[in-house]
Each structure stands twice: as structure tokens, then as C-alpha cells.
C-alpha positions in Angstrom: 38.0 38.7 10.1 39.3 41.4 12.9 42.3 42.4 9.9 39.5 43.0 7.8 37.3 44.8 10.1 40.5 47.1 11.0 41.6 47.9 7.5 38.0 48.7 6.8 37.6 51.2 9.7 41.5 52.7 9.9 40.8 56.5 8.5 37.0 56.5 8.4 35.7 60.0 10.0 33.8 60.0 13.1 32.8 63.4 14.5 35.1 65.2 12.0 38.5 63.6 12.8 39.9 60.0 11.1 39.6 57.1 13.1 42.9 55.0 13.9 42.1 51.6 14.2 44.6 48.9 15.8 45.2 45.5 18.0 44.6 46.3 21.3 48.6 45.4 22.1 49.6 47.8 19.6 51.6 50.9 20.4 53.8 53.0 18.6 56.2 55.6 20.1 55.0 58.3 18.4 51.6 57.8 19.9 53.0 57.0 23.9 54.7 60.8 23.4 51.2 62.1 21.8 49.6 60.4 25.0 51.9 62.2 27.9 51.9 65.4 26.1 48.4 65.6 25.5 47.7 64.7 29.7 49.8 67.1 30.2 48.3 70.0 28.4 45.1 69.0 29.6 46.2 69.4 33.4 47.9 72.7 32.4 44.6 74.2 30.4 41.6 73.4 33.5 38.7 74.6 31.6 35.2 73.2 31.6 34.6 73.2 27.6 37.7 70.1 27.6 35.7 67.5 28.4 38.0 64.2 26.8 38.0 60.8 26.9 41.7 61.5 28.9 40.0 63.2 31.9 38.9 60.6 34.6 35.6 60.7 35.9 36.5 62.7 39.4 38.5 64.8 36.9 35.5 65.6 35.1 33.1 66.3 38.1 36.1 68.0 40.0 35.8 71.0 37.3 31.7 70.5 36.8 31.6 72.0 40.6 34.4 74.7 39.9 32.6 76.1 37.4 29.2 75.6 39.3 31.3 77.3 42.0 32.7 79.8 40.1 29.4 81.0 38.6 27.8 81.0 41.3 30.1 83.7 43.1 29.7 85.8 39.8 26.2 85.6 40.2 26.4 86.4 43.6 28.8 89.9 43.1 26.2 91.1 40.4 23.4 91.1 42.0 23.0 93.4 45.2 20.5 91.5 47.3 17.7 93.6 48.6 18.2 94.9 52.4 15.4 94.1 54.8 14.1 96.3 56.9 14.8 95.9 60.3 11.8 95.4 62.4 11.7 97.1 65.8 9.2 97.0 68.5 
């Protein structure tokens, strides 16, 4: 029943890209170097928009505060805050 199930989903689409269906114990060697090469480009790139299933959770929050960060000091070098007048009695 799970051989069946497996054939029947190996190549289907989701999203736009072919599913790859196997046993959980299955591992090929071409997939452990897609793996480590594909971590590694991750860690190299750092952008916000590469939100993957490879990025832990910390990962993932680690980058949503600097960006948050990030745009927040843009924000803060465009605009020129107003100056107060100074009060003296």
C-alpha cells in the first residue's frame, strides 16, 4: 500500500516543481551533495526573500529582525525629524 502510494506521488507537481517521493531510510549520494551544497549557498546568500524548509526556525527569525532592523535605519536616514523649539524662560 505505501509502494503504491509512493509510485503514485513520485513526480506529481506541487507549487510548480516535481515532487520526489521515497522511504524515509532512503538516501542517495547525489542527493546528500545536493543537501550540503544547497546549506551552504543558503548561509552564503542571507537574504530575507529565502525563506526554505533548510533554514531553522532561529535562522528564520534571526534575518526577520535584520531586515526589521535594517529598514528601520533606512527609514530613519530619510526622514529628517522635525527640530523642537527650545523653550526658555
Amino acid at each position: 500500500e505505501a509502494q503504491l502510494a509512493m509510485e503514485k506521488m513520485d513526480g506529481r507537481l506541487a507549487c510548480g516543481r516535481p515532487l520526489v517521493v521515497r522511504f524515509a531510510g532512503e538516501k542517495t549520494t547525489a542527493d546528500a551533495s545536493k543537501s550540503s551544497k544547497g546549506a551552504d549557498d543558503l548561509k552564503k546568500s542571507g537574504t530575507f526573500g529565502c525563506f526554505t524548509s533548510h533554514m531553522s526556525r532561529s535562522s528564520k527569525i534571526a534575518a526577520i529582525k535584520n531586515k526589521l532592523k535594517s529598514m528601520e535605519e533606512e527609514n530613519c536616514s530619510s526622514v529628517k525629524k522635525p527640530r523642537q523649539a527650545g523653550t526658555s524662560i
